[in-house]
C-alpha positions as CSV (number, residue, x, y, z in Angstrom):
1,X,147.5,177.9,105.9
2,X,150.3,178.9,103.5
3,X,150.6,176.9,100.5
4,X,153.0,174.1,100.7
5,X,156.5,174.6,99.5
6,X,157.8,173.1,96.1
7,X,161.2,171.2,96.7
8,X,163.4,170.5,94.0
9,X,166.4,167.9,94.7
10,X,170.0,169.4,96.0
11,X,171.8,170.2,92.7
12,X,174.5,172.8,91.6
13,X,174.1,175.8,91.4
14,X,174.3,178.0,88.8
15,X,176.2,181.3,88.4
16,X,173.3,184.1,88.9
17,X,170.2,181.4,89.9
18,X,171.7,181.4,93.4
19,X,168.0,183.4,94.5
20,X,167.7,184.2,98.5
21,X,171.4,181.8,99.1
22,X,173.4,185.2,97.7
23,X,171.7,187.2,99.9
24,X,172.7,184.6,102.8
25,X,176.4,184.1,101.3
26,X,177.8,185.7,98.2
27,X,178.8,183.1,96.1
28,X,182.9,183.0,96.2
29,X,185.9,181.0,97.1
30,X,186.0,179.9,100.3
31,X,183.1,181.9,101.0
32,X,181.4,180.8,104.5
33,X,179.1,181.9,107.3
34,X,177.5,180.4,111.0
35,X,174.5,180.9,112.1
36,X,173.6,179.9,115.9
37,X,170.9,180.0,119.2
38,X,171.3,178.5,122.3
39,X,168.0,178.9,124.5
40,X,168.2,179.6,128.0
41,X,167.1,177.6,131.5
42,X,164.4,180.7,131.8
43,X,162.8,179.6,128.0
44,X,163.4,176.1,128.7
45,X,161.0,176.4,131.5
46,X,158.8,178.8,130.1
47,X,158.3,176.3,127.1
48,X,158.1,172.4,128.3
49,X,157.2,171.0,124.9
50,X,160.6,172.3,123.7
51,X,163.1,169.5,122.9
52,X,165.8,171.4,120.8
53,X,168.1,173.4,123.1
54,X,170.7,174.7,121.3
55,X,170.8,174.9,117.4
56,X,173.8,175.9,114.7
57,X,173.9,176.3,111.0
58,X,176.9,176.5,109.1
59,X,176.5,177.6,105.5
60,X,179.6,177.3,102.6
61,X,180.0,177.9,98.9
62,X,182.4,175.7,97.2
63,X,183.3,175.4,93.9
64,X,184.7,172.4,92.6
65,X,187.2,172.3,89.7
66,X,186.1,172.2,86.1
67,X,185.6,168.6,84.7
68,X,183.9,166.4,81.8
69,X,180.6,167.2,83.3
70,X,181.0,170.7,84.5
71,X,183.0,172.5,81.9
72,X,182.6,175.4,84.4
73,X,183.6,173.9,87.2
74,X,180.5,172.8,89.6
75,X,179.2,175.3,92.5
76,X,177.2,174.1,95.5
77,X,175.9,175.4,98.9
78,X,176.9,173.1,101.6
79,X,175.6,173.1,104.8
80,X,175.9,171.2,108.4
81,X,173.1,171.5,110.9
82,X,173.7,170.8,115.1
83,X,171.4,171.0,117.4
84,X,171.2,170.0,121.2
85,X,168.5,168.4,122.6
86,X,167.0,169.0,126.0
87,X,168.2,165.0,127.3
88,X,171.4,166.2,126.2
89,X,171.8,164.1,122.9
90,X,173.8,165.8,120.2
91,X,173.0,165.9,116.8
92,X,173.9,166.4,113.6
93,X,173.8,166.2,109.5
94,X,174.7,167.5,106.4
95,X,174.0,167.8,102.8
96,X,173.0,171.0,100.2
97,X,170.7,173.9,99.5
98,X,169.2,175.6,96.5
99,X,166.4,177.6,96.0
100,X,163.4,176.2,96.4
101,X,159.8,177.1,96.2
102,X,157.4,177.7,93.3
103,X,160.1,180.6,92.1
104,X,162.8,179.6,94.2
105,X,162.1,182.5,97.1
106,X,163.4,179.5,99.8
107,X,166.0,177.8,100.3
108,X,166.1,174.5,100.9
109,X,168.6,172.4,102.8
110,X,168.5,168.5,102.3
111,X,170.3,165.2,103.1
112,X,170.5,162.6,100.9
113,X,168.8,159.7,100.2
114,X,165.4,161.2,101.5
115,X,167.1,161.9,104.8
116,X,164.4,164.7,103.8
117,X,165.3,169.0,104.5
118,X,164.6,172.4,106.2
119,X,164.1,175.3,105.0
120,X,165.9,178.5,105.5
121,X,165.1,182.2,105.2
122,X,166.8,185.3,105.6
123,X,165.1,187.2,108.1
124,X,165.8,190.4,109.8
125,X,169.2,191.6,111.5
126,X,172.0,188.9,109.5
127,X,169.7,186.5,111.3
128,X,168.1,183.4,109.4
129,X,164.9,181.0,110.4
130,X,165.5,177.4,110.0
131,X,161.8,175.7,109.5
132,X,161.4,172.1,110.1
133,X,157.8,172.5,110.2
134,X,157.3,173.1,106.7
135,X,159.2,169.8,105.5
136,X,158.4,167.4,108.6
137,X,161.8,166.3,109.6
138,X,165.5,166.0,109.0
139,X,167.6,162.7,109.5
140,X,170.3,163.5,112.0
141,X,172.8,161.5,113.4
142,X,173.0,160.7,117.1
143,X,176.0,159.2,117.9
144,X,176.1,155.9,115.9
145,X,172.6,155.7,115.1
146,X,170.2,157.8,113.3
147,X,167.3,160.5,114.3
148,X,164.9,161.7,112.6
149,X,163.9,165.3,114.3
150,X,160.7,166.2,113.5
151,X,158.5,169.3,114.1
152,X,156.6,169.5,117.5
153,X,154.4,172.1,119.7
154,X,157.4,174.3,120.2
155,X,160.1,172.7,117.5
156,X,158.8,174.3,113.8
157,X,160.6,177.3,113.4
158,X,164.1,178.3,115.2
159,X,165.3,181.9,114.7
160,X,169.8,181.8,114.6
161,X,171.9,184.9,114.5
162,X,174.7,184.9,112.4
163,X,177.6,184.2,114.7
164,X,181.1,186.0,114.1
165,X,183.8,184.8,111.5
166,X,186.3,183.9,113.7
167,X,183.3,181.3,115.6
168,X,182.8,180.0,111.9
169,X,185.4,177.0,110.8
170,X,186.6,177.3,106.9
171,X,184.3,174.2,105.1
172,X,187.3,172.2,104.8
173,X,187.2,171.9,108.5
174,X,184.0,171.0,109.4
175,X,184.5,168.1,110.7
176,X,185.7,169.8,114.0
């Protein structure tokens, strides 16, 4: 069993400490990327235990404009998480990343208010893994109430391609 992950709380991010999030998405203006998997009826089948069917990830570097507290101006990672479960419920949440780890070689993506995180990697082909296992949920919303979707015998690890720029909404319209 690996050793478990240090997580350190959402914060800016500094110019050149952006780790394994630059090698997601460079850090610029406007700078964003999507990340997606939507299983099929055939792996559905093939895995009962399964309850996420579809999954999306959108990623976003934004930086604010310079004020008493950030001379510099303050730069986060934002992301929004959706996933689709197999009763059809849809879900979703947001919050921020920053490396994490014992020298910041994950990245992890939390809600506030210990709405807890996953964690994200880069992994082969533009594609990313999105590990719930390793933090034991995420709060979610489900409608007008809240979820908490939590690792299970098929739901610790998702693998998401990186989707197309023109399937990948500017951060300032997220909300679509």
């Amino acid at each position: 069993m690996a050793a478990p992950a240090v997580f350190v709380q959402a914060q800016p991010v500094k110019p050149g400490a952006e780790g394994p999030l630059a090698a997601l998405l460079a850090p610029g203006p406007g700078k964003h990327i999507c990340f997606a998997r939507r299983y099929d009826t055939a792996h559905m089948r093939a895995h009962p235990a399964q309850r996420v069917r579809s999954m999306g990830l959108r990623l976003a570097y934004h930086a604010h404009a310079p004020d008493a507290f950030y001379p510099q101006g303050q730069r986060n990672y934002y992301f929004q998480l959706r996933a689709t479960l197999r009763d059809g419920r849809a879900l979703a949440t947001g919050g921020e990343c920053a490396p994490a780890g014992e020298h910041g070689e994950v990245i992890r993506c939390g809600v506030d208010d210990d709405g807890s995180a996953v964690l994200i990697r880069p992994a082969t082909g533009g594609s990313l893994t999105v590990d719930l296992q390793a933090t034991g949920r995420i709060r979610m919303s489900a409608g007008e109430s809240d979820f908490d979707l939590m690792p299970g015998a098929d739901d610790g690890t998702f693998l998401l391609a990186a989707r197309p720029a023109g399937e990948c909404p500017a951060y300032e319209h997220w909300q679509d």
